[in-house]
Gaussian input, Z-matrix of N, CA and C with variables (Angstrom, degrees):
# hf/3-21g

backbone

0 1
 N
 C     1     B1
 C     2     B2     1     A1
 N     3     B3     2     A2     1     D1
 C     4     B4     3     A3     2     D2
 C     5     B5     4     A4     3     D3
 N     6     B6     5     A5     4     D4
 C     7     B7     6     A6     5     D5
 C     8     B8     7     A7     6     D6
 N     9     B9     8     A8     7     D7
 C    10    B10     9     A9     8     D8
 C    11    B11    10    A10     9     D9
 N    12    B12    11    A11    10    D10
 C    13    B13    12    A12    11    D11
 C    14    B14    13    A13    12    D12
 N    15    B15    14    A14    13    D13
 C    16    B16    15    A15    14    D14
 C    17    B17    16    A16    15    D15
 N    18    B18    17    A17    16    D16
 C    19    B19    18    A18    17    D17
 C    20    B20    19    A19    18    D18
 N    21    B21    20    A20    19    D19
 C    22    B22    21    A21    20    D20
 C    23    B23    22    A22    21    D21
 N    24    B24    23    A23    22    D22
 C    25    B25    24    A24    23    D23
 C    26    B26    25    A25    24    D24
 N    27    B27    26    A26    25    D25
 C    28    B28    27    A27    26    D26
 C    29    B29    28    A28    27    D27
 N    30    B30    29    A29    28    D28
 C    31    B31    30    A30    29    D29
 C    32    B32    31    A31    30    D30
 N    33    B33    32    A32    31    D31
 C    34    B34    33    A33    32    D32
 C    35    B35    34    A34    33    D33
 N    36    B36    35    A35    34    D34
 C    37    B37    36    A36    35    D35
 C    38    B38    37    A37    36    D36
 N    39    B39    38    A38    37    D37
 C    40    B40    39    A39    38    D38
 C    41    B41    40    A40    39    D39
 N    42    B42    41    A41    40    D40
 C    43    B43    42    A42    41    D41
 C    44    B44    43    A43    42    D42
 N    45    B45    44    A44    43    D43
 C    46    B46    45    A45    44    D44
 C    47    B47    46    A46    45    D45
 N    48    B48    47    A47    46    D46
 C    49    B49    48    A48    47    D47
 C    50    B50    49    A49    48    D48
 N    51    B51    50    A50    49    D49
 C    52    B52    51    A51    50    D50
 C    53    B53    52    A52    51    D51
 N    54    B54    53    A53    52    D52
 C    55    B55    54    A54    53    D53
 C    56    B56    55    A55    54    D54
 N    57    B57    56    A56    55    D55
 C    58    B58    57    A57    56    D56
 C    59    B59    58    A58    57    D57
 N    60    B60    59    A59    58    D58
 C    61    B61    60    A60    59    D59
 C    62    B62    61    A61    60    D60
 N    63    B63    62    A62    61    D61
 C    64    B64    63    A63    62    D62
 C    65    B65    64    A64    63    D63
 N    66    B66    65    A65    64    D64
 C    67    B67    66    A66    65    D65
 C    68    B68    67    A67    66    D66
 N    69    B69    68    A68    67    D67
 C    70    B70    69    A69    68    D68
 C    71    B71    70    A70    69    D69
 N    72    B72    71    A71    70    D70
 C    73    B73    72    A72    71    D71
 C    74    B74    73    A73    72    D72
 N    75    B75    74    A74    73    D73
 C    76    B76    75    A75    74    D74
 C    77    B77    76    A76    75    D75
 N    78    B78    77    A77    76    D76
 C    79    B79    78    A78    77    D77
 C    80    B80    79    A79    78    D78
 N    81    B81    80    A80    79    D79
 C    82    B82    81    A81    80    D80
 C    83    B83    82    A82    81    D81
 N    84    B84    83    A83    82    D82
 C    85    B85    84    A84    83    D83
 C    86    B86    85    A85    84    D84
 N    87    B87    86    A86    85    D85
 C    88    B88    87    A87    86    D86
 C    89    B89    88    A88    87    D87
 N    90    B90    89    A89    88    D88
 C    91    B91    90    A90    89    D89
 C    92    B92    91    A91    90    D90
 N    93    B93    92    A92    91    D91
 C    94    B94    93    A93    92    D92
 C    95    B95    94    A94    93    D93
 N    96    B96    95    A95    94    D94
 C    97    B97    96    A96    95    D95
 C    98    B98    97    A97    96    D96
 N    99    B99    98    A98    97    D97
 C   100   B100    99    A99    98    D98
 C   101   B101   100   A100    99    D99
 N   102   B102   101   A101   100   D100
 C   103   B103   102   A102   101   D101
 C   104   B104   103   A103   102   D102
 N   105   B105   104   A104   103   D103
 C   106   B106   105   A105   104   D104
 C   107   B107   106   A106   105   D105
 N   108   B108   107   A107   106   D106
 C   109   B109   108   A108   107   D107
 C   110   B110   109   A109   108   D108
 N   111   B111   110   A110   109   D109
 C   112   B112   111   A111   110   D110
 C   113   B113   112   A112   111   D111
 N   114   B114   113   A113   112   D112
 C   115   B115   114   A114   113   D113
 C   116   B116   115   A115   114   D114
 N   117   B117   116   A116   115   D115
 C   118   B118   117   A117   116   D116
 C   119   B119   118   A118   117   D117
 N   120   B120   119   A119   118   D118
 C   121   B121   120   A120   119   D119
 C   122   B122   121   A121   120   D120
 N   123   B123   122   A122   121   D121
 C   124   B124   123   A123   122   D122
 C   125   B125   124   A124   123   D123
 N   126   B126   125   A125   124   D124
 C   127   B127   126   A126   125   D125
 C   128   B128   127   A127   126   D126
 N   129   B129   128   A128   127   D127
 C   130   B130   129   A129   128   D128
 C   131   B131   130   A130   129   D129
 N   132   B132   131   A131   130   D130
 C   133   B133   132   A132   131   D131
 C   134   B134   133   A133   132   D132
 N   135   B135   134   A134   133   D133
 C   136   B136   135   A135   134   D134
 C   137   B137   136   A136   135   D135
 N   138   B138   137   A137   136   D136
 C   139   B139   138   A138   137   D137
 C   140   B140   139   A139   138   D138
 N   141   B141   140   A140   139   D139
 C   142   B142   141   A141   140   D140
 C   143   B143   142   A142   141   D141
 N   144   B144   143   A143   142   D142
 C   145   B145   144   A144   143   D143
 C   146   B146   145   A145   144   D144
 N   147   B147   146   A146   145   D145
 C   148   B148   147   A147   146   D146
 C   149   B149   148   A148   147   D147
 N   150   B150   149   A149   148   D148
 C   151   B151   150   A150   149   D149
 C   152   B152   151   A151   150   D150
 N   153   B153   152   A152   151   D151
 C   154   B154   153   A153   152   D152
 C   155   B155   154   A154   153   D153
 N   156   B156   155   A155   154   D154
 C   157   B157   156   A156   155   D155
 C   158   B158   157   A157   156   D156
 N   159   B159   158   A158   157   D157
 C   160   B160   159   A159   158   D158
 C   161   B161   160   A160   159   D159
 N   162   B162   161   A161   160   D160
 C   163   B163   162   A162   161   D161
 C   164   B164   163   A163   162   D162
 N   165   B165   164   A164   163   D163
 C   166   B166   165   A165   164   D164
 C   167   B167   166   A166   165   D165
 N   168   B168   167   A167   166   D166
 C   169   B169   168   A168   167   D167
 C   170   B170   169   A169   168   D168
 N   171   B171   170   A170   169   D169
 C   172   B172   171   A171   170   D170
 C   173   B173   172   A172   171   D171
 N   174   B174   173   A173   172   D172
 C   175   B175   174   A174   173   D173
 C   176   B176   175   A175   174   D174
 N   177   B177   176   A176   175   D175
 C   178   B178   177   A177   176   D176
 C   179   B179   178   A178   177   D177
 N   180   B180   179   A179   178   D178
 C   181   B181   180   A180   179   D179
 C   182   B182   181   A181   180   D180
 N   183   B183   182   A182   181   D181
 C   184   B184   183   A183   182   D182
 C   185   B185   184   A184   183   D183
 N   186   B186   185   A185   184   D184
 C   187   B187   186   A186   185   D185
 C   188   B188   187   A187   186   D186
 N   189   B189   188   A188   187   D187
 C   190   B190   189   A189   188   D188
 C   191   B191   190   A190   189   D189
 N   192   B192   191   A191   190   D190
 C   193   B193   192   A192   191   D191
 C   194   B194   193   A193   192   D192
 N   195   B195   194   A194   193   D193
 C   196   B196   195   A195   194   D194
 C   197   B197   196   A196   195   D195
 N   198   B198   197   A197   196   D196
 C   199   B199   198   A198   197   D197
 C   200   B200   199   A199   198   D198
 N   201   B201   200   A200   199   D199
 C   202   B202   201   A201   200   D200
 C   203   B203   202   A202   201   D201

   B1=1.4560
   B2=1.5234
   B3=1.6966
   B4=1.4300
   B5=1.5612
   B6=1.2172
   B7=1.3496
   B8=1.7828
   B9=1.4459
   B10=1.5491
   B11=1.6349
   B12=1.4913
   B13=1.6556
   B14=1.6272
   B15=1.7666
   B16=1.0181
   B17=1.4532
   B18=2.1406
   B19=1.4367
   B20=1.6295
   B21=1.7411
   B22=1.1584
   B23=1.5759
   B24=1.3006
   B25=1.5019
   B26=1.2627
   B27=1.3905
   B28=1.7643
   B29=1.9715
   B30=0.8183
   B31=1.3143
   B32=1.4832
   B33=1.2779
   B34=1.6370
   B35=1.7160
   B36=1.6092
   B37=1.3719
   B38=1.3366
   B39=1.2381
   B40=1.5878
   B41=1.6008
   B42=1.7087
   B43=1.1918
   B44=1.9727
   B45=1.1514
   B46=1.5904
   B47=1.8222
   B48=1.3748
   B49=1.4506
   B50=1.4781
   B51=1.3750
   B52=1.7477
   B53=1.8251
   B54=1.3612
   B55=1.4035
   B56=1.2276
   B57=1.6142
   B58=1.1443
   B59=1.3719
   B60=1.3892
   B61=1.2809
   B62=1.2864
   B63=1.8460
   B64=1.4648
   B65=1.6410
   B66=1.6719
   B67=1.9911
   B68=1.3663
   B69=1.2514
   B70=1.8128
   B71=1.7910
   B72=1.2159
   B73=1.4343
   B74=1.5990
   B75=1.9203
   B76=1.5067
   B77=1.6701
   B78=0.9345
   B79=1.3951
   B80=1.3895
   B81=1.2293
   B82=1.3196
   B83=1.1447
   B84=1.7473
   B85=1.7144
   B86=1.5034
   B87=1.3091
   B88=1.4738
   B89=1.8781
   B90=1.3120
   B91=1.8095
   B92=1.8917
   B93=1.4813
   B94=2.0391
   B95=2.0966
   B96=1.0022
   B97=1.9285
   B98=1.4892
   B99=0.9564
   B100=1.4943
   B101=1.6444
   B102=1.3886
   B103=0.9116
   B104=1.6415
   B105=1.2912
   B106=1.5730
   B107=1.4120
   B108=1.6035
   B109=1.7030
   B110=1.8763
   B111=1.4863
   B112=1.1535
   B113=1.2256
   B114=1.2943
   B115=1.6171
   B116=1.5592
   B117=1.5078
   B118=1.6122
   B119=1.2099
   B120=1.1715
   B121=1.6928
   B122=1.2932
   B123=1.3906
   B124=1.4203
   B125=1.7277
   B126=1.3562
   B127=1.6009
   B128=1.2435
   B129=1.7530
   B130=1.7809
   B131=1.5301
   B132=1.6880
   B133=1.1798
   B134=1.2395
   B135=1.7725
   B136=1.0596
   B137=1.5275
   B138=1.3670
   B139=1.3234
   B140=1.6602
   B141=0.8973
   B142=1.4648
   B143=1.8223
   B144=1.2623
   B145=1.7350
   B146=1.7017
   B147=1.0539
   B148=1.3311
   B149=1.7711
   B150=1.2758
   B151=1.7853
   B152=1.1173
   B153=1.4778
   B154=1.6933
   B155=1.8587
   B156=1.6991
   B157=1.3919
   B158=1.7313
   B159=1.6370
   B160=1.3690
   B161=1.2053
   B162=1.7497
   B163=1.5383
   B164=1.1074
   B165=1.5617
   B166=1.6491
   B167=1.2717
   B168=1.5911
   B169=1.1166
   B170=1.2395
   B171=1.7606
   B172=1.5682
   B173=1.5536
   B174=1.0882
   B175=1.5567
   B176=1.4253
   B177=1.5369
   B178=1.3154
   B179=1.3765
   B180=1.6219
   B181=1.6941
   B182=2.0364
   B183=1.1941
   B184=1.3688
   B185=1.2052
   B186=1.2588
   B187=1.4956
   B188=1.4669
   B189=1.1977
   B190=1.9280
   B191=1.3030
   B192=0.9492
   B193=1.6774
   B194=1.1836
   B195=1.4514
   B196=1.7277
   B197=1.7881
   B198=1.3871
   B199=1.4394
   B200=1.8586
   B201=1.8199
   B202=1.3700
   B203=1.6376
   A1=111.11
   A2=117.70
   A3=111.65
   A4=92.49
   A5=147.31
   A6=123.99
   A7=117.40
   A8=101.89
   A9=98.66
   A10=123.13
   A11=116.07
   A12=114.36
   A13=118.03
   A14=98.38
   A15=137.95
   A16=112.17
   A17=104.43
   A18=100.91
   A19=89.49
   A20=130.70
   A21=114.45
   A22=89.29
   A23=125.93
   A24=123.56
   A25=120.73
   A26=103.43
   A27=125.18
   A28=86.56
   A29=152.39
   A30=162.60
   A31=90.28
   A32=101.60
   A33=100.03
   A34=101.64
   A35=110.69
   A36=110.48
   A37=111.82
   A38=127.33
   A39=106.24
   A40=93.14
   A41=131.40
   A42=118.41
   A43=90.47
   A44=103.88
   A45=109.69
   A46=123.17
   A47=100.48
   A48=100.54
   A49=139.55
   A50=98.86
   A51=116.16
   A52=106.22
   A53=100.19
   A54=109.11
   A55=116.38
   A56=133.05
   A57=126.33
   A58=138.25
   A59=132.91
   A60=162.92
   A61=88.57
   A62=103.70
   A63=128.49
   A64=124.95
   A65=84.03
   A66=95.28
   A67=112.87
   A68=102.96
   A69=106.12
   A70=106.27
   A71=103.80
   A72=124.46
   A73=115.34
   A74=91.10
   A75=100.33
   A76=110.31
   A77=126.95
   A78=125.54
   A79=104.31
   A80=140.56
   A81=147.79
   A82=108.48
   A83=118.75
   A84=99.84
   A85=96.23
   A86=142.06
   A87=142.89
   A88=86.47
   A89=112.49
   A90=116.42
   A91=110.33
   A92=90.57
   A93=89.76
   A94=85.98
   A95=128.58
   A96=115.08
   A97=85.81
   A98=155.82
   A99=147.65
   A100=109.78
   A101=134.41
   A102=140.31
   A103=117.05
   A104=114.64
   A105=132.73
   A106=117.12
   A107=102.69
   A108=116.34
   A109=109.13
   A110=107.81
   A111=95.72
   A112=141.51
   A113=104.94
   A114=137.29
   A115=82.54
   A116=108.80
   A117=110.37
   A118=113.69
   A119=143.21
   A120=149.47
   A121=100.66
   A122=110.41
   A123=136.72
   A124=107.13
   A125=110.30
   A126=108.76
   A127=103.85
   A128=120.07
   A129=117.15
   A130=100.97
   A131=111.76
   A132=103.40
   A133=125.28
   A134=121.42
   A135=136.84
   A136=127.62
   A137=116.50
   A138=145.92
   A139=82.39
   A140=131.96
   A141=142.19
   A142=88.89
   A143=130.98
   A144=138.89
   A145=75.68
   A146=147.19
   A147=105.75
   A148=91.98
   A149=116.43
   A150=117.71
   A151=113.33
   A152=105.10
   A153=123.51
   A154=104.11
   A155=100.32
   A156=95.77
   A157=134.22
   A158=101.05
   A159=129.00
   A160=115.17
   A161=104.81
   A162=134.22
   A163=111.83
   A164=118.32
   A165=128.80
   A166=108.00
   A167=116.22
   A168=138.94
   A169=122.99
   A170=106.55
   A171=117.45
   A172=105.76
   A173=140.85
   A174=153.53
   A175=91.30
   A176=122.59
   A177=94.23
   A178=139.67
   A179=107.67
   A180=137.29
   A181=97.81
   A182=122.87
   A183=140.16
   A184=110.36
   A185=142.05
   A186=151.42
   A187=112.71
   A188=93.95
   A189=92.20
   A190=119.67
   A191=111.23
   A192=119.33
   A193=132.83
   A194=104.77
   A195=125.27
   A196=100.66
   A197=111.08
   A198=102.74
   A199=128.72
   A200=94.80
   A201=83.31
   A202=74.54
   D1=-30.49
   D2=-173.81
   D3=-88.56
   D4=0.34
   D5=165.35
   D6=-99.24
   D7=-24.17
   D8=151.42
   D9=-54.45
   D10=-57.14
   D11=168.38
   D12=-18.10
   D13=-66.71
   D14=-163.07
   D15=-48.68
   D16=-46.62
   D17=-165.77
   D18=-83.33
   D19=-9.84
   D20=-149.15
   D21=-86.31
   D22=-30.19
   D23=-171.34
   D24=-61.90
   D25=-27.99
   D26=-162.88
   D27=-97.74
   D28=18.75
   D29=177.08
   D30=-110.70
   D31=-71.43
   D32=-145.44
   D33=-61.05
   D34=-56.57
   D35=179.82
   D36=-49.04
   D37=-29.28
   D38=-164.11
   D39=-85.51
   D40=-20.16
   D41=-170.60
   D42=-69.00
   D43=-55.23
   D44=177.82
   D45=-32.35
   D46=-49.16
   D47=158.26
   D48=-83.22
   D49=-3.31
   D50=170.58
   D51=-76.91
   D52=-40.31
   D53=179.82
   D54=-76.08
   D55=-43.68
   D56=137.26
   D57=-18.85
   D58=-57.98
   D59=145.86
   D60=-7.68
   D61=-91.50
   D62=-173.22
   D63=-26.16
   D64=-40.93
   D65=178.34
   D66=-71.02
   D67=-43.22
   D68=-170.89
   D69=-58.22
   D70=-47.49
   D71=-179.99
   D72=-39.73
   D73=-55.78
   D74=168.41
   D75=-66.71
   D76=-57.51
   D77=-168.18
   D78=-50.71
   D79=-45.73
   D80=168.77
   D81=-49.73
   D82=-44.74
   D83=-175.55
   D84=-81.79
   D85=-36.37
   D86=-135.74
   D87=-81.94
   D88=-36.82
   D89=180.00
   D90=-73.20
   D91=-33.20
   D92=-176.04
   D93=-77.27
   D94=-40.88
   D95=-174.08
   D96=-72.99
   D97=-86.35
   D98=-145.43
   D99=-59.37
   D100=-19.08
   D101=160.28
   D102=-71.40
   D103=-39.51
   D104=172.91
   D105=-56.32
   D106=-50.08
   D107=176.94
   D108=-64.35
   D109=-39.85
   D110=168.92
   D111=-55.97
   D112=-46.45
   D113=-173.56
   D114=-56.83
   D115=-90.49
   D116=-162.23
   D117=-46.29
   D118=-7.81
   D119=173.21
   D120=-66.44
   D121=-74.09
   D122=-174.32
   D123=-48.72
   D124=-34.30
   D125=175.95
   D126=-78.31
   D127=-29.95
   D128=-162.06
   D129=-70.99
   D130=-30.88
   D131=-174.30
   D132=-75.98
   D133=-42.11
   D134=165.27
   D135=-27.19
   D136=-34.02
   D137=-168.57
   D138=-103.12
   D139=-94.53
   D140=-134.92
   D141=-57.00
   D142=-25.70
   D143=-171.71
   D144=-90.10
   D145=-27.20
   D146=-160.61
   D147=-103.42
   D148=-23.80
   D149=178.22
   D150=-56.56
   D151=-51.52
   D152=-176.66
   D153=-49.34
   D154=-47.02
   D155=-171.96
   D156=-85.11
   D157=-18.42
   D158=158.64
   D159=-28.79
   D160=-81.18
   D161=158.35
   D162=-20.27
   D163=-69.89
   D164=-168.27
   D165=-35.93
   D166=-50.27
   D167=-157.89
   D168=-82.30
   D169=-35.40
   D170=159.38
   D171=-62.00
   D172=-64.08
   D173=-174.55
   D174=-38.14
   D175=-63.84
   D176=-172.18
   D177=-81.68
   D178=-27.87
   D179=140.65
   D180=-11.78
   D181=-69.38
   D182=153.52
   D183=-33.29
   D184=-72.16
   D185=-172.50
   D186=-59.91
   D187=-27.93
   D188=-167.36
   D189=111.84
   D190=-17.40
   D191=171.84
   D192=-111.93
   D193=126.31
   D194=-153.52
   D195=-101.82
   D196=114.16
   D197=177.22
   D198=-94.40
   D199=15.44
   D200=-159.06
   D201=-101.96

C-alpha cells in the first residue's frame, strides 16, 4: 500500500509539473504574439505617417504650394 501511495504522488506531481511546464510555455508564446502585434502596428503606422505625408505633399506640389 506504501508503494501504491508513493507511485500515486509521483503521478500526480509530475502531472502538476507538466501543467506547469505547459503554462510557462503558454505565457512565453502569448508574450512573443503580443510582442508581434506591436511591432507590426508600429511598422503599419510608420509607413502609413510616411504615405499620409508623401501624398500631403503631392496634393500640395499640385495646389501650388511648396512646403519645404
Amino acid at each position: 500500500m506504501n508503494n501504491l501511495d508513493w507511485l500515486e504522488r509521483f503521478r500526480y506531481d509530475s502531472f502538476v509539473d507538466n501543467i506547469g511546464r505547459i503554462g510557462e510555455e503558454i505565457k512565453i508564446g502569448l508574450i512573443f504574439i503580443a510582442f508581434s502585434i506591436v511591432l507590426s502596428t508600429l511598422i503599419f503606422c510608420y509607413f502609413k505617417y510616411r504615405y499620409d505625408k508623401k501624398s500631403k505633399n503631392e496634393n500640395n506640389f499640385k495646389n501650388g504650394v511648396d512646403n519645404d
